[in-house]
C-alpha positions as CSV (number, residue, x, y, z in Angstrom):
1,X,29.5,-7.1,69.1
2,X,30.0,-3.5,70.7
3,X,26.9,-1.3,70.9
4,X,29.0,1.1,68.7
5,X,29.2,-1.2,65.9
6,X,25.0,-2.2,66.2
7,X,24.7,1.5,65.7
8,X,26.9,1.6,62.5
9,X,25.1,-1.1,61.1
10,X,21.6,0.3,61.6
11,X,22.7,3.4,60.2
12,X,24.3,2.0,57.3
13,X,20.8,-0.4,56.2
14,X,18.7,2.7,55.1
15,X,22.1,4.3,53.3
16,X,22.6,1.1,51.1
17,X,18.7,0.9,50.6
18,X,18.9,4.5,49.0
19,X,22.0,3.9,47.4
20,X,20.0,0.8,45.9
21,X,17.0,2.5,45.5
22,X,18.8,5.6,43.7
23,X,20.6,2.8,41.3
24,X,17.1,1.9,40.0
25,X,15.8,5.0,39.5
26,X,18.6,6.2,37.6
27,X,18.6,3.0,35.4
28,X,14.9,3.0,34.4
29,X,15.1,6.7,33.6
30,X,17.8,6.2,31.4
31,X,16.4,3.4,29.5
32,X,13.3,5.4,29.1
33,X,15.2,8.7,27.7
34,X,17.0,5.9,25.3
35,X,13.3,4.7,24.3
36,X,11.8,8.3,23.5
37,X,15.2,9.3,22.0
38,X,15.4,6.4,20.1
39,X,12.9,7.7,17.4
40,X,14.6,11.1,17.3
41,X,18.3,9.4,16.8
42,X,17.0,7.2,13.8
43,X,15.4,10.3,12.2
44,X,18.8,12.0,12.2
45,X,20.7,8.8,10.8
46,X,18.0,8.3,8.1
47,X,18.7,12.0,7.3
48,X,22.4,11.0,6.5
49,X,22.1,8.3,4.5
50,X,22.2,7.8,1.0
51,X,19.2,6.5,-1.5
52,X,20.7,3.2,-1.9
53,X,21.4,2.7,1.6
54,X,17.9,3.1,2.8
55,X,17.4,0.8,-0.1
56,X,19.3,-1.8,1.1
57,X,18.8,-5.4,2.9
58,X,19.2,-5.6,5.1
59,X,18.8,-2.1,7.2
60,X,22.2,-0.1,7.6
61,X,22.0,1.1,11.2
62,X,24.9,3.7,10.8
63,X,25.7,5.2,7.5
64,X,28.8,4.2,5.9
65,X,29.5,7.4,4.4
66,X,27.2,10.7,5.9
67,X,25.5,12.3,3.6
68,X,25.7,16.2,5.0
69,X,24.5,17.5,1.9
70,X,21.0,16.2,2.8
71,X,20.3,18.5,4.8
72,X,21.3,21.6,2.9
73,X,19.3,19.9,-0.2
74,X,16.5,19.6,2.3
75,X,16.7,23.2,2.9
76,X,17.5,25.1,-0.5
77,X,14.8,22.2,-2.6
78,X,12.0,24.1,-1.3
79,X,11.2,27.7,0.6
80,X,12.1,26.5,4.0
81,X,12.4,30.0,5.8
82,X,9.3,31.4,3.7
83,X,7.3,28.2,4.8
84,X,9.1,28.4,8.7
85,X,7.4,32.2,8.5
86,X,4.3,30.9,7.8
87,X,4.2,28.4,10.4
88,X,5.7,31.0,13.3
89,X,3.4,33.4,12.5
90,X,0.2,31.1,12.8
91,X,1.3,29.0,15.5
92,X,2.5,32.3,17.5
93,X,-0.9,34.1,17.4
94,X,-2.8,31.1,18.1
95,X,-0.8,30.6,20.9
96,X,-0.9,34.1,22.4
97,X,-4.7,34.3,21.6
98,X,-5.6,30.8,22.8
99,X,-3.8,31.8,26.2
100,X,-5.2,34.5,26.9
101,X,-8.6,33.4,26.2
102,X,-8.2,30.0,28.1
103,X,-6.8,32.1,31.2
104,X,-10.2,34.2,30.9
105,X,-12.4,31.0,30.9
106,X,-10.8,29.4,33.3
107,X,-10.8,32.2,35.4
108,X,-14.7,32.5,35.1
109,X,-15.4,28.7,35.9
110,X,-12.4,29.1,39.3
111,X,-13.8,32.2,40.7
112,X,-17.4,33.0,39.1
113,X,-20.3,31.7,40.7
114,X,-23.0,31.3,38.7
115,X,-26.5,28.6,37.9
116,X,-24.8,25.1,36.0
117,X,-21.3,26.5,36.0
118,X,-20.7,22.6,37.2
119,X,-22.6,21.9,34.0
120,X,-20.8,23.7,31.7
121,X,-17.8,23.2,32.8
122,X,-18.2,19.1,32.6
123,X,-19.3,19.6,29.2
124,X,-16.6,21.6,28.2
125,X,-14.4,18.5,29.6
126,X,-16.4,16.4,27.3
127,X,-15.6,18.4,24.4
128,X,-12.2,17.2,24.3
129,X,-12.8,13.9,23.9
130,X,-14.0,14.7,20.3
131,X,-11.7,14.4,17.3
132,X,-10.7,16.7,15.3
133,X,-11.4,15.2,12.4
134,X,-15.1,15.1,13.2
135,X,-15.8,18.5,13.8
136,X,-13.2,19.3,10.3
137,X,-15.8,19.2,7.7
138,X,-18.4,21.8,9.2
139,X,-15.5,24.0,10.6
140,X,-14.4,24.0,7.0
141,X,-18.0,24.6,5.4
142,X,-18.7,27.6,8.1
143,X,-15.0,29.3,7.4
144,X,-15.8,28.6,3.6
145,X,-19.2,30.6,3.9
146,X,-17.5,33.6,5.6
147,X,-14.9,33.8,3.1
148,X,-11.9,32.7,5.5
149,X,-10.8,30.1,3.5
150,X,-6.8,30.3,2.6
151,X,-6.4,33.3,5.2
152,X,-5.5,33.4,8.4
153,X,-8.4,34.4,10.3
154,X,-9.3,30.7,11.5
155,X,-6.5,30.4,13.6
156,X,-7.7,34.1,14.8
157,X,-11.0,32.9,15.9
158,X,-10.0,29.2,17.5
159,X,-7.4,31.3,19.6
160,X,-10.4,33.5,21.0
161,X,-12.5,30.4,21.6
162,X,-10.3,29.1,24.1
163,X,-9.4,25.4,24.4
164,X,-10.5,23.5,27.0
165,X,-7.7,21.8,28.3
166,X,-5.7,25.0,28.7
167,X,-9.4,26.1,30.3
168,X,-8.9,23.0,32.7
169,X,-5.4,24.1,33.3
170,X,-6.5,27.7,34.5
171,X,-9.0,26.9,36.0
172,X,-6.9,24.0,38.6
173,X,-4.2,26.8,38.7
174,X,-7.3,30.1,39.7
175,X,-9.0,27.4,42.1
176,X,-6.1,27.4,44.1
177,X,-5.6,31.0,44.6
178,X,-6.2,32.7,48.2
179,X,-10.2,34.1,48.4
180,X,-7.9,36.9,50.9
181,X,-7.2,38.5,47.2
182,X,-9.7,38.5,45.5
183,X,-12.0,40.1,48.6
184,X,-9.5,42.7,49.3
185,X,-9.1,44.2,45.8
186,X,-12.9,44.1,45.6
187,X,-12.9,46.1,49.0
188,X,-10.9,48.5,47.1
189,X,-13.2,48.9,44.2
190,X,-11.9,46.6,41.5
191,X,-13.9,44.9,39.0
192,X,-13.4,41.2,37.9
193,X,-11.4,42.0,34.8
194,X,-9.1,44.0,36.8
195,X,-8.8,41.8,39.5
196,X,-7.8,38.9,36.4
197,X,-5.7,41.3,34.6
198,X,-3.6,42.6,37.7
199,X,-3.8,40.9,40.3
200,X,-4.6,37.0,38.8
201,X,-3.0,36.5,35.1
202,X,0.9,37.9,36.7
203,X,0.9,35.1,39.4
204,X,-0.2,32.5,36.7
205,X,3.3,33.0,34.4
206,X,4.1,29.4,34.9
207,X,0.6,27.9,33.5
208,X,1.0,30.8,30.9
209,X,4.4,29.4,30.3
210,X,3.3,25.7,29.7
211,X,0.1,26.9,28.0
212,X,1.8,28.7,25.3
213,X,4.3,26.3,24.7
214,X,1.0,23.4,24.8
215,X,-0.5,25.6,22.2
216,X,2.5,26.6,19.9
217,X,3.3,22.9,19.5
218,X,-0.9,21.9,18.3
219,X,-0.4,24.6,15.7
220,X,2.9,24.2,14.8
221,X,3.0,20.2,14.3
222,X,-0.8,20.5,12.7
223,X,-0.9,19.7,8.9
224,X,-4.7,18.8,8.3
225,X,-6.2,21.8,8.8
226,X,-3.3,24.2,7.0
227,X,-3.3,21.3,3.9
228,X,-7.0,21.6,4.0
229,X,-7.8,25.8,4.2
230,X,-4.3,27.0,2.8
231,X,-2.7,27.3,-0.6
232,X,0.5,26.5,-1.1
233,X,1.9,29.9,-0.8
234,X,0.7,30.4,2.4
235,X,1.0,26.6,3.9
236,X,2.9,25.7,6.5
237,X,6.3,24.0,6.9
238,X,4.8,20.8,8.1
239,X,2.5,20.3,4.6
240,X,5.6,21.1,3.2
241,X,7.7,18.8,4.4
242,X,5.4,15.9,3.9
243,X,4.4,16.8,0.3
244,X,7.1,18.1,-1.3
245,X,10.0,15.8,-0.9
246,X,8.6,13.6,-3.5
247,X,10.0,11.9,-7.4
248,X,8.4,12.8,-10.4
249,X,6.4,9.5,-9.9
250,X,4.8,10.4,-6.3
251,X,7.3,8.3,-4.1
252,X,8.6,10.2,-1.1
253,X,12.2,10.7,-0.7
254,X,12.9,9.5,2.5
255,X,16.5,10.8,3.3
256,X,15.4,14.6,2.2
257,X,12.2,14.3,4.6
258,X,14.1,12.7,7.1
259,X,16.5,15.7,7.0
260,X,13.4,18.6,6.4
261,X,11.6,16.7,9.5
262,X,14.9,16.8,11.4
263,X,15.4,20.9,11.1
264,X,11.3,20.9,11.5
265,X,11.2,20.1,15.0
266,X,14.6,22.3,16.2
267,X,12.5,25.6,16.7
268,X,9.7,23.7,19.6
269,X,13.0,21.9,21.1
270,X,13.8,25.6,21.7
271,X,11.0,27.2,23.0
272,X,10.9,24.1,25.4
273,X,14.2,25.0,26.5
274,X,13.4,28.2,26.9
275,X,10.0,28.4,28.6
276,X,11.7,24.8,30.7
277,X,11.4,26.0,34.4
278,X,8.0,27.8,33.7
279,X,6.4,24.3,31.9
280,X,7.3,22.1,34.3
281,X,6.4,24.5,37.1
282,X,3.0,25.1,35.5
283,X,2.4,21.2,35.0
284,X,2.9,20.4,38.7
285,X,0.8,23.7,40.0
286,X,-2.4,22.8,37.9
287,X,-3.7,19.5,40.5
288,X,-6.8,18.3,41.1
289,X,-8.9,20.2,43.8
C-alpha cells in the first residue's frame, strides 16, 4: 500500500464518522419533531371528524370524510374575534408591562450593589417554585377588596411586579455586560435609569424578544385566573373554548373544541415565528455566570 493511499484512508475515517454522526442526529431530531408534533396533528384530525366517528370503536385515525365545516361552526357558535380581543389585549399589556419591569429588576440585582442583594435575589428564585394555585385564593380576596374584580387591572399590576424568571433572565443577560459601559456613561454624568434606558435595555432586544413572547404565552394560554376574576363578556378565548362547546346536557363536543383549540393556538405560533431569531438568541445569551 502506497503512502498516497494511507493518506486517503486516514482522511476518509473522520469524513464517514461525521457522515455517521450527522445520520444520527438528523434521525433523533426527526423522531422528536414527530413526538411534539404528534399531539398537534391529532388535534387537527379530531377537529375534522364527525360526532359518530369520534364515537366509534375502534379509534378512526384519519377521517373518512373531513368535516371542514367544523371549524367554521367553531368559529361563528360563539364570539371568537370579540373573545380573541379580549385575550390580545390582556396578554399584550401583561406582556409589555411584565418586560419592562423584569428588565428593571434584573437590572438592579446585575449591576446594583447593595446589603443581601444575594438574599433577595435567592428568594426571589424560590418564589417560583410556588404554584399558582396556592397563592390564587388571597390574590383573589386582595383584588376583590380593591374592587378589581372582572376588570383588567390585575393583569396591570402583576405586569409591574415583575416575574422572576424573566428577572433571572435579565439579570444572566445585565451580568454579562462590559463594567467599561457602565463606568464611562457615569463619567459623563448619567444616572442609573439612564444608563438602563439608553445604554442597557437596546442591547438586550433579544432577551426582550424571548421575554415577551415567554410572557404573552402565560397570559394567553391562562384560563384559571380569567374563569375566576372575569365575566363572561370580558373572558378570554381560552375559558371560552373550554366552556362553551358543550350539549344541552354538559357533555363537551369534542370535534368543535378540537377545531376552536386548533385556531386558539395559530396567533402564539405566529408571534413565535416572528420574534424566532430574537427568542432563540435570547435563550442562549442568558447563561449561568
Amino acid at each position: 500500500m502506497t503512502a498516497t493511499s494511507l493518506t486517503t484512508d486516514t482522511d476518509s475515517a473522520p469524513r464517514v464518522r461525521l457522515r455517521v454522526n450527522r445520520l444520527v442526529l438528523y434521525t433523533v431530531l426527526v423522531a422528536l419533531t414527530g413526538l411534539f408534533l404528534g399531539p398537534v396533528g391529532w388535534l387537527v384530525l379530531t377537529g375534522l371528524k364527525s360526532p359518530a366517528e369520534l364515537a366509534a370503536s375502534p379509534v378512526h385515525w384519519l377521517p373518512t370524510d373531513f368535516q371542514w365545516h367544523n371549524f367554521a361552526d367553531a368559529f361563528n357558535l360563539i364570539d371568537f374575534l370579540g373573545y380573541a380581543r379580549n385575550s390580545l389585549i390582556i396578554a399584550t399589556m401583561y406582556a409589555t408591562l411584565v418586560t419592562l419591569s423584569s428588565a428593571w429588576v434584573g437590572f438592579g440585582f446585575a449591576r446594583l450593589d447593595a446589603p443581601g442583594k444575594k438574599t433577595l435575589f435567592g428568594i426571589l428564585l424560590g418564589s417560583m417554585m410556588l404554584p399558582q394555585l396556592i397563592t390564587l385564593l388571597p390574590t383573589y380576596l386582595i383584588f376583590a377588596k380593591l374592587g378589581m374584580v372582572d376588570t383588567y387591572w390585575p393583569w396591570v399590576l402583576w405586569g409591574l411586579a415583575a416575574a422572576p424568571y424573566l428577572v433571572f433572565l435579565f439579570r444572566q443577560f445585565f451580568a454579562g455586560l462590559p463594567r467599561e459601559l457602565e463606568e464611562a456613561a457615569i463619567i459623563d454624568g448619567c444616572g442609573y435609569a439612564t444608563i438602563f434606558w439608553r445604554i442597557f435595555l437596546p442591547q438586550s432586544w433579544p432577551v426582550l424578544s424571548a421575554s415577551f413572547v415567554i410572557a404573552f404565552t402565560w397570559s394567553w394560554g391562562d384560563y384559571i385566573a380569567p374563569q375566576l376574576l372575569l365575566s363572561t363578556d370580558k373572558s378570554t378565548l381560552a375559558v371560552a373554548v373550554m366552556s362553551t362547546y358543550v350539549t344541552s346536557a354538559g357533555t363537551p363536543v369534542t370535534n368543535l373544541q378540537a377545531a376552536a383549540s386548533v385556531m386558539y393556538v395559530v396567533p402564539i405560533l405566529l408571534i413565535f415565528l416572528v420574534a424566532q431569531r430574537g427568542f432563540v438568541a435570547g435563550m442562549s445569551t442568558t447563561g449561568l455566570k
